[in-house]
C-alpha positions in Angstrom: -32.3 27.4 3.7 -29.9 27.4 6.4 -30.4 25.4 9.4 -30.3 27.5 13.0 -27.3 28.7 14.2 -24.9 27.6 10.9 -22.1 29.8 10.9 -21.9 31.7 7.4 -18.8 32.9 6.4 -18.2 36.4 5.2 -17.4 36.6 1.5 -14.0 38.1 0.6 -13.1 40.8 -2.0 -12.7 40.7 -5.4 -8.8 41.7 -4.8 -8.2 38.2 -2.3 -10.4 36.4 -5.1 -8.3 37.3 -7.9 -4.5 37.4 -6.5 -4.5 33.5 -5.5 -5.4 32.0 -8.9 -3.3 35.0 -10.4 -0.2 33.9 -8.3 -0.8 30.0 -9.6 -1.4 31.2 -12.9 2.4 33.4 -12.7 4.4 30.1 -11.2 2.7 28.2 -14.2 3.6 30.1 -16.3 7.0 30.3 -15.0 7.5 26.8 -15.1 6.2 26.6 -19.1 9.6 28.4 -20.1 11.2 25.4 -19.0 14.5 27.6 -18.0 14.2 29.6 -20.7 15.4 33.1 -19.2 14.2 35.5 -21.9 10.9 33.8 -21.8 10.4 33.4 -18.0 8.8 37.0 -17.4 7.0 36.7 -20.3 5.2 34.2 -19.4 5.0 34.2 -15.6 3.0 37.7 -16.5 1.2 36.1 -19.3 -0.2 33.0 -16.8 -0.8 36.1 -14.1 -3.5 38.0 -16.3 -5.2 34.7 -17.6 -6.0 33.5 -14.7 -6.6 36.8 -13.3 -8.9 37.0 -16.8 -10.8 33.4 -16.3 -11.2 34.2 -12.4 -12.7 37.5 -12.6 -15.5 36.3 -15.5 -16.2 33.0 -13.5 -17.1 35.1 -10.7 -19.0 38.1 -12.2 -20.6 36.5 -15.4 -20.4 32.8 -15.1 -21.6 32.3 -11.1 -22.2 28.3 -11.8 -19.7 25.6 -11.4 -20.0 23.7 -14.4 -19.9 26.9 -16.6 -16.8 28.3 -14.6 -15.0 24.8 -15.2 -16.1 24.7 -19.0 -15.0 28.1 -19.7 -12.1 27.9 -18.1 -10.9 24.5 -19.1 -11.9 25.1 -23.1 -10.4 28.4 -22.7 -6.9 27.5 -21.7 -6.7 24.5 -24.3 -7.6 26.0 -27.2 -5.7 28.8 -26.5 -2.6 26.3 -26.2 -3.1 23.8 -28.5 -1.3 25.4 -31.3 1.9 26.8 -29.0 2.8 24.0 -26.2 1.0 20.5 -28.1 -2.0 18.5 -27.4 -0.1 16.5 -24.5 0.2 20.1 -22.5 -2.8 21.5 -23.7 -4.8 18.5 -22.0 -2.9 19.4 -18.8 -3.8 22.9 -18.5 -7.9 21.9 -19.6 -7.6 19.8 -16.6 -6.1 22.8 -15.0 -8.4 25.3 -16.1 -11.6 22.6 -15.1 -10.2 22.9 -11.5 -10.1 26.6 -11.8 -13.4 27.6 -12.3 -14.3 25.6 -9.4 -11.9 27.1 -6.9 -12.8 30.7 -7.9 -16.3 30.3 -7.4 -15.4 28.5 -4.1 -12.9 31.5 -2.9 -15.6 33.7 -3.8 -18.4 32.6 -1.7 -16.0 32.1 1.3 -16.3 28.3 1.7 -12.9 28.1 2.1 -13.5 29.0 5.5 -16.2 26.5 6.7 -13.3 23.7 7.8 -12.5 26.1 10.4 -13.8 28.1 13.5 -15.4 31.5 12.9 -12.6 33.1 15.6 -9.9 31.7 12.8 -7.7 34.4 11.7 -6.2 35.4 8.6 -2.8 33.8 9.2 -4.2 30.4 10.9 -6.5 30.1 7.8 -3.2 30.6 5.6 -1.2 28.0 7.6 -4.7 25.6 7.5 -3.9 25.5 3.5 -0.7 26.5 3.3 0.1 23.0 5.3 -2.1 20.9 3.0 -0.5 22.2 -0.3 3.0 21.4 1.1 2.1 18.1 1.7 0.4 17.5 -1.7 3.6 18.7 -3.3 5.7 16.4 -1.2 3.0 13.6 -1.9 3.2 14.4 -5.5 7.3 14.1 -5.6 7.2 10.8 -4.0 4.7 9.2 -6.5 5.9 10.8 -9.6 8.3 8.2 -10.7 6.0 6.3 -10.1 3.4 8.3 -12.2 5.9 7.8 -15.2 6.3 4.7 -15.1 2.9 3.5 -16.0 2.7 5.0 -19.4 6.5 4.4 -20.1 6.3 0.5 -20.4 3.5 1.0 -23.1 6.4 2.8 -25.4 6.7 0.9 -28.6 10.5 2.3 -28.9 13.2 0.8 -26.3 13.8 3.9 -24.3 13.1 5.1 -21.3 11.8 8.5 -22.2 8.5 9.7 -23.4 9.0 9.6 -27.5 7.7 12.6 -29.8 4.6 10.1 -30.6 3.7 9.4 -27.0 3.7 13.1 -26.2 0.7 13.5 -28.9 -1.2 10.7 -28.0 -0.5 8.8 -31.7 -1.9 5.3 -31.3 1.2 3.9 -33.3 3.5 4.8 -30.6 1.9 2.7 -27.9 2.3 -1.3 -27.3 2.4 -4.3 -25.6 5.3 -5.3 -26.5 7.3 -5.3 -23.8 4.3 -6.6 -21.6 4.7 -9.7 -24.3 8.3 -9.9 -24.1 7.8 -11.0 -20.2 6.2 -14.2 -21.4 8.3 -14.4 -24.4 12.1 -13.3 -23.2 14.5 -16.7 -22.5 11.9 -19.0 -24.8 13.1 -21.8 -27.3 10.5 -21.3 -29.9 8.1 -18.7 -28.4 5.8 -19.2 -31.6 5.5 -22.7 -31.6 2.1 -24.3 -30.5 3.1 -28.1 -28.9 5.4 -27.8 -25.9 4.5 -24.1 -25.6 3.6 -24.0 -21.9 6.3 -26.0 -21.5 9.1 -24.4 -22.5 7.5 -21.0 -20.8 7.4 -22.2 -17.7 11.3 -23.2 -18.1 13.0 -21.1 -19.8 11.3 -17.8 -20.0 13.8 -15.5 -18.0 10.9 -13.6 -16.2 8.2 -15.9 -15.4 11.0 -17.9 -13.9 12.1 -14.7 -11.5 7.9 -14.4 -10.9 7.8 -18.3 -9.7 10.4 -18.0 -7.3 9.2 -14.4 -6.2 5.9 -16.6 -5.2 7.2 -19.4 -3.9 9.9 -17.8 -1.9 7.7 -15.3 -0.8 4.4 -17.2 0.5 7.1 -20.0 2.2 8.7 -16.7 3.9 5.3 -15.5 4.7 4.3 -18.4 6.2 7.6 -18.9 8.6 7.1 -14.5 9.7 3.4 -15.1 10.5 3.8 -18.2 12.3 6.7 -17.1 14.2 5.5 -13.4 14.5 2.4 -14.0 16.0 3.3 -16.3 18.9 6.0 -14.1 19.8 3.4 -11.2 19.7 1.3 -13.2 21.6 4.0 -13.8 23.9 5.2 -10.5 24.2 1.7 -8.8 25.7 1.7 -10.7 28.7 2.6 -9.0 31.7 4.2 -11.4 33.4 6.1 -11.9 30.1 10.2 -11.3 31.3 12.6 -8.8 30.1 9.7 -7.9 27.3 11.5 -4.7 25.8 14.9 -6.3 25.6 13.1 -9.0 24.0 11.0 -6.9 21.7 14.3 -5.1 20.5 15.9 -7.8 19.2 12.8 -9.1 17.4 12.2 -6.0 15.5 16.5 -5.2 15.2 16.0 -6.2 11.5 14.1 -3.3 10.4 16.4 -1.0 12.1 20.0 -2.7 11.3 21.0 -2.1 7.6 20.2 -5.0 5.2 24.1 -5.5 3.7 25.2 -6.0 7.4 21.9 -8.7 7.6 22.6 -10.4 4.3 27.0 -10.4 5.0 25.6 -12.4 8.5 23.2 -14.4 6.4 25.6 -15.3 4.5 28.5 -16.3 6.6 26.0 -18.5 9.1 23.9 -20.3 6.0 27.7 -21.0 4.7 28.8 -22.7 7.4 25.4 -24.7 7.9 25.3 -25.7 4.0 22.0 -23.6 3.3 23.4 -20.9 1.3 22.5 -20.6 -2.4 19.4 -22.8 -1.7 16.0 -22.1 -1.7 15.8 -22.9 2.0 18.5 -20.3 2.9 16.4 -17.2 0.8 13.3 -18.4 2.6 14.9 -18.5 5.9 16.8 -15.0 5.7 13.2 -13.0 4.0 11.0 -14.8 6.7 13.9 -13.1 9.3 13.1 -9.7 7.2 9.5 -10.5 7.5 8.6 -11.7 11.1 8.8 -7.7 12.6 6.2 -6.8 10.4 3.9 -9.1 11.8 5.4 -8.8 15.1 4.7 -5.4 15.4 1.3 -5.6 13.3 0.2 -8.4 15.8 0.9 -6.5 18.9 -1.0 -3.2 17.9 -4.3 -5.7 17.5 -3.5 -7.3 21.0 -3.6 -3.4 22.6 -7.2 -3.5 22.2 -7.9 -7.1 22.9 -10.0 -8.0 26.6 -7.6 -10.6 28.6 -11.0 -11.2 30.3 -11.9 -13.7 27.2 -8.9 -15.8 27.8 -9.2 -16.1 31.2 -13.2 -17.1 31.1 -12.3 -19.8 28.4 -9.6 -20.7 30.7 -12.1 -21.5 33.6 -14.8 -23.2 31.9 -11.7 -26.1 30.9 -10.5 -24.6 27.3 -7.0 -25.6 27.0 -4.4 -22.8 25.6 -4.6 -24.5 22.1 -8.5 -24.1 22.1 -8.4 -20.5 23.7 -6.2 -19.5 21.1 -8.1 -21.0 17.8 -11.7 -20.2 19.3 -11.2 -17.0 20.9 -8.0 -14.9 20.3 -7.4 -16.2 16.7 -10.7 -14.4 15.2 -10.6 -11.5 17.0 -6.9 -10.7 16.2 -7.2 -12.1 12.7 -7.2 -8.9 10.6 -3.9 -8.2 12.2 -2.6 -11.2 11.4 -3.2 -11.2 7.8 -2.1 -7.3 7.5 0.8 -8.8 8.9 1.1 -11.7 6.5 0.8 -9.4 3.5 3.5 -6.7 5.1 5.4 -9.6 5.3 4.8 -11.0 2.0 5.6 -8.1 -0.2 8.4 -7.1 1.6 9.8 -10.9 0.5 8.4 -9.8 -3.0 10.3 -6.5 -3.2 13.7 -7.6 -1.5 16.8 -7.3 -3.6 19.8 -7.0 -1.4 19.6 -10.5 0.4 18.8 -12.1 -2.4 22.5 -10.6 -4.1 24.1 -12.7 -1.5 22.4 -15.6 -0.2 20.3 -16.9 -4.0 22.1 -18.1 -6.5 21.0 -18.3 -10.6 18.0 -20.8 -9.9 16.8 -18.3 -6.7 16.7 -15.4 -8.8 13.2 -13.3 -8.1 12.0 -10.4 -9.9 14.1 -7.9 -8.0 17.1 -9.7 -9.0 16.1 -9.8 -12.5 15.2 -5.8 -12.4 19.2 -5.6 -11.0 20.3 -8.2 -13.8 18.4 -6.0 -16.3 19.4 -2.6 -15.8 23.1 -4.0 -15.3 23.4 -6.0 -18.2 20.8 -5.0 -20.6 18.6 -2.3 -20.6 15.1 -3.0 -21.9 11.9 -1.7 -21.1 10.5 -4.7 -20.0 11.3 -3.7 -16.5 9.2 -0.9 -16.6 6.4 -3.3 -17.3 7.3 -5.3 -14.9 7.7 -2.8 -12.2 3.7 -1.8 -13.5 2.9 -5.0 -12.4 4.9 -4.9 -9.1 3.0 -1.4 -8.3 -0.5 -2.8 -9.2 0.2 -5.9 -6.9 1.7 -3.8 -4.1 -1.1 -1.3 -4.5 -3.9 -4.5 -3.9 -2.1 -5.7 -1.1 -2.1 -2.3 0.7 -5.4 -1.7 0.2 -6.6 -5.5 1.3 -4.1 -4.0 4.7 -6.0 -0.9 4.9 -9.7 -3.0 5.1 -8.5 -5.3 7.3 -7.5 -2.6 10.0 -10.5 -1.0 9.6 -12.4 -4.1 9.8 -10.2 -5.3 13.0 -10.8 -1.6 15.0 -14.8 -2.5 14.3 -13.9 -5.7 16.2 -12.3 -4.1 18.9 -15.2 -1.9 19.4 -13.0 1.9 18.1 -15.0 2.3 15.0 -18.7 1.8 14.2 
């Protein structure tokens, strides 16, 4: 039952139903010659009627989601499992599941319920055309990133997908360059006394992890610190020459980082702090302080001066104002700055080539050493790791600005 007034949109015809999944099915196929000319046409027509095929019973026969994706999904693996390979043939089930969906839902004019009824033809192409040229551009960016993940489980030292990987064989996946993190730069990685011990020493890559940590929550520290009181600073009104100011703060995201580590490390020289652990923490917290900076100052937009100033007149001091009033309400934006702060410490490569020497070296520099000097793929499994961290950190960002607009009153 429809409630009053709920716009229904008009369902299309079979021709508008059956050329859109016929025109994805003709670049698929088209992209399973894999530049193979004489097969190109082949199967870019081949693709065309199957999915012309599959879209046409979903519609007329199957009219139920779940069937539609069943039929569609079991249709197209079994009908490749034999020519392109289980590895493919899972891709176009997956495929073929979201097919029967979408013709079903291009058939009942759904499609059109996002938009006003007064949408034309063209506007309603340019509503989806937009979205699906984002999605590709979304999908080329995390692609490598895609790869990776199933790479660093290769049992074989390369950096391509082996014949066993592409059919799923259980032999041809391991841990064992997960392992060789712990066991790479050890004495006597099987032994039992002294084990901790000598890991904690010599292994090459816990060694890089320690002094990504150490270096990096030191660095944090410094930027946050720094960052907010000059944040703080910055919002007043009577605050002068603020954009001058603010320029110069920020200048390290927008100057190039070989031009900020040569500086680095000319001025550390000539104070005696380059090639210590000092001088890294010094030059990432430099790296990291806009970051907080300009995190801060988007939380202070929205914060009521009025608070300050009340505090202010019933005797708080600035100290007290600032830990029992501003410093909870702007909190969230502190520690999304913190964590902007701290991973890019954790991912910084080009600073640490000139200011750290052997006993600074952090996992960055040890990706570098690695791919330089010795290819393994242990850095794949380290980068893993890297993206698993950096994907935690954003998301703890992303629930601390939504939890800090509550505070401010912008969301429910």
């Amino acid at each position: 039952m429809h409630k009053p007034f709920q716009y229904i949109p008009p369902k299309p015809p079979m021709w508008f139903n059956l050329f859109w999944p016929g025109i994805f099915g003709a670049i698929l196929g088209f992209l399973t010659s894999t530049g193979q000319r004489d097969l190109m046409l082949v199967y870019s027509i081949i693709g065309l009627l199957i999915f012309i095929l599959l879209t046409f019973v979903s519609i007329k026969f199957l009219k139920v989601n779940l069937y539609s994706s069943i039929f569609s999904a079991s249709f197209l693996f079994l009908s490749s499992l034999t020519y392109f390979g289980l590895t493919y043939s899972i891709i176009l089930a997956l495929i073929g599941w979201f097919l029967g969906k979408t013709s079903l839902w291009l058939a009942s004019g759904n499609y059109r319920s996002g938009l006003p009824p007064y949408a034309t033809s063209i506007e309603v192409l340019w509503f989806y055309g937009f979205r699906f040229i984002c999605s590709l551009i979304f999908l080329f960016l995390i692609a490598p990133i895609l790869i990776v993940f199933p790479l660093s489980f290769n049992i074989e030292p390369y950096f391509s997908f082996t014949e066993g990987m592409l059919n799923f064989k259980p032999e041809a996946y391991s841990l064992r360059w997960y392992k060789d993190i712990l066991y790479n730069g050890m004495v006597a990685p099987q032994a039992i006394e002294g084990w901790w011990s000598d890991l904690w020493a010599n292994a090459q890559w816990i060694r890089s992890i320690r002094n990504s940590f150490i270096i990096g929550i030191f660095s944090t520290l410094i930027a946050t610190s720094i960052g907010t009181l000059a944040a703080i600073g910055l919002s007043r009104s009577e605050m002068p020459y603020r954009r001058p100011i603010m320029a110069l703060l920020i200048s390290p995201m927008v100057v190039p980082l070989v031009i900020i580590a040569s500086g680095l490390f000319f001025f550390f020289s000539d104070v005696g702090i380059a090639k210590t652990y000092v001088g890294v923490i010094l030059a990432h917290a430099v790296l990291g302080t806009p970051y907080v900076i300009i995190t801060v100052t988007a939380t202070l937009v929205g914060f009521d001066k009025s608070l300050t100033r009340a505090a202010g007149s019933l005797g708080a001091g600035p100290f007290k104002t600032f830990f029992k009033i501003q410093m909870p309400l702007i909190l969230p934006g502190v520690i999304s700055g913190a964590l902007f702060a701290f991973i890019t410490s954790f991912d910084e490569v080009v600073v640490v080539l000139q200011l750290a020497d052997v006993r600074q070296r952090t996992i960055p520099r040890q990706m570098f050493s690695g791919i330089r000097e010795q290819i393994s793929p242990t850095i794949l499994a380290v980068a893993t790791i890297l993206v698993i961290i950096s994907i935690i950190l954003l998301t703890v960002v992303e629930l601390l600005r939504r939890r800090s607009e509550r505070l401010r009153g912008i969301t429910n």
